[in-house]
C-alpha positions in Angstrom: -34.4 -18.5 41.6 -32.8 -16.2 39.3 -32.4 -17.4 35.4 -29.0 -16.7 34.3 -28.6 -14.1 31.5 -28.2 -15.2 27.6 -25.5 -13.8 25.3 -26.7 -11.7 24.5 -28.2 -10.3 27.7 -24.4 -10.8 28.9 -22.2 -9.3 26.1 -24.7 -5.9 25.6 -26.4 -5.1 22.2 -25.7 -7.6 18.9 -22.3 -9.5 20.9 -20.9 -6.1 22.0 -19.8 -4.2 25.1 -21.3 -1.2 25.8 -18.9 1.4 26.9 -19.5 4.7 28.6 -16.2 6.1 28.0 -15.1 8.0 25.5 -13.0 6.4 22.6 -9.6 7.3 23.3 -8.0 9.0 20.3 -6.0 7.6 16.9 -1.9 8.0 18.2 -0.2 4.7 17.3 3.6 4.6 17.7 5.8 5.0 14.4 8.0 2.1 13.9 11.6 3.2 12.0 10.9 3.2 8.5 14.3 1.4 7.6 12.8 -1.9 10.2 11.1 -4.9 8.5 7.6 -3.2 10.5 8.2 0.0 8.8 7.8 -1.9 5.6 5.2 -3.8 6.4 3.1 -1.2 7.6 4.1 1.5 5.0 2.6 -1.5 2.6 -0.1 -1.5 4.6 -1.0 2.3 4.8 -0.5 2.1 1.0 -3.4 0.1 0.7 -2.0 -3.4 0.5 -3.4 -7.1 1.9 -0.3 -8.9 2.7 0.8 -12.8 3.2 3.3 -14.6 3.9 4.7 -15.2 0.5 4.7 -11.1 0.3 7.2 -10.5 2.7 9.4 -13.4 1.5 9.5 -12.1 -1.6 9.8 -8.1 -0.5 12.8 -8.8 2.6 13.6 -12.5 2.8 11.5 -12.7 5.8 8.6 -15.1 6.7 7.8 -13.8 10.0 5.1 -11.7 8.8 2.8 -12.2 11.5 5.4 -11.3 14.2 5.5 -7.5 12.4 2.0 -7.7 12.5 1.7 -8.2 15.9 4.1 -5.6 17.0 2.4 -3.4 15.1 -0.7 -4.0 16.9 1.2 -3.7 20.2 2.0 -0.1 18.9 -1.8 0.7 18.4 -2.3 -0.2 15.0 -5.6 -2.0 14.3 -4.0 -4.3 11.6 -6.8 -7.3 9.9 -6.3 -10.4 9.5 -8.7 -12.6 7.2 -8.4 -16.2 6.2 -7.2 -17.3 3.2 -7.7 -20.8 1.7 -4.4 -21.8 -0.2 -3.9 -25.5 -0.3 -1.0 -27.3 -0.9 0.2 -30.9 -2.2 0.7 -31.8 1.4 -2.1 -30.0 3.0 -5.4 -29.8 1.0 -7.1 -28.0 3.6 -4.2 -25.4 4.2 -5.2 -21.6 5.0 -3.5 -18.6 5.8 -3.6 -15.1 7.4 -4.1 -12.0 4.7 -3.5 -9.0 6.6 -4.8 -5.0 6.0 -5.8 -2.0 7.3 -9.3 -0.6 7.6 -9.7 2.3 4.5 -11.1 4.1 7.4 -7.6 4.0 9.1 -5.8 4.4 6.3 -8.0 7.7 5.1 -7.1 9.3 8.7 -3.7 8.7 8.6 -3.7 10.7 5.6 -5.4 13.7 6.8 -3.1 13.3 9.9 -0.1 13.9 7.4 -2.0 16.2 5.0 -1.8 14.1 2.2 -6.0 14.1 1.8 
């Protein structure tokens, strides 16, 4: 009888898939600069960790998270860590900071020859 494989043994080497393929290069899609995602993710390439309460107070928008995830759609590898912030009428409240790697943001700027 065959044992069945640990995590390990199932996901590859430390909890990640090993991959054969090459990487596929860095070419997100540009959203329109004058758009709420432009924004955001000019705030973002600027070096910028972003909540909630940012965008409400930049646009009059609270949707933040829905920019966020468009701009992963367009192949931008956008963080999200949690944030404790608690409230009067939720003491255990937490919310989503959002960022991009330096790594990203360094490559971008050799991409546009600002480096």
């Amino acid at each position: 009888m065959k044992r069945t494989p640990t995590s390990d043994q199932a996901s590859g080497v430390y909890g990640k898939q090993l991959s054969f393929l090459p990487k596929p290069a860095f070419s997100p899609k540009w959203p329109s600069p004058t758009t709420i995602a432009g924004r955001v993710l000019n705030e973002l390439l600027h070096g910028e960790w972003l909540d909630h309460q940012d965008l409400i107070d930049g646009v009059s928008s609270w949707r933040l998270s829905a920019y966020v995830k468009a701009l992963k759609y367009m192949g931008w590898p956008i963080e999200s860590f949690p944030k404790h912030v608690p409230s009067k009428h939720c003491p255990s409240r937490c919310i989503s900071i959002y960022a991009l790697p330096p790594a990203v943001i360094a490559q971008v700027q050799e991409m546009r020859g600002a480096a």
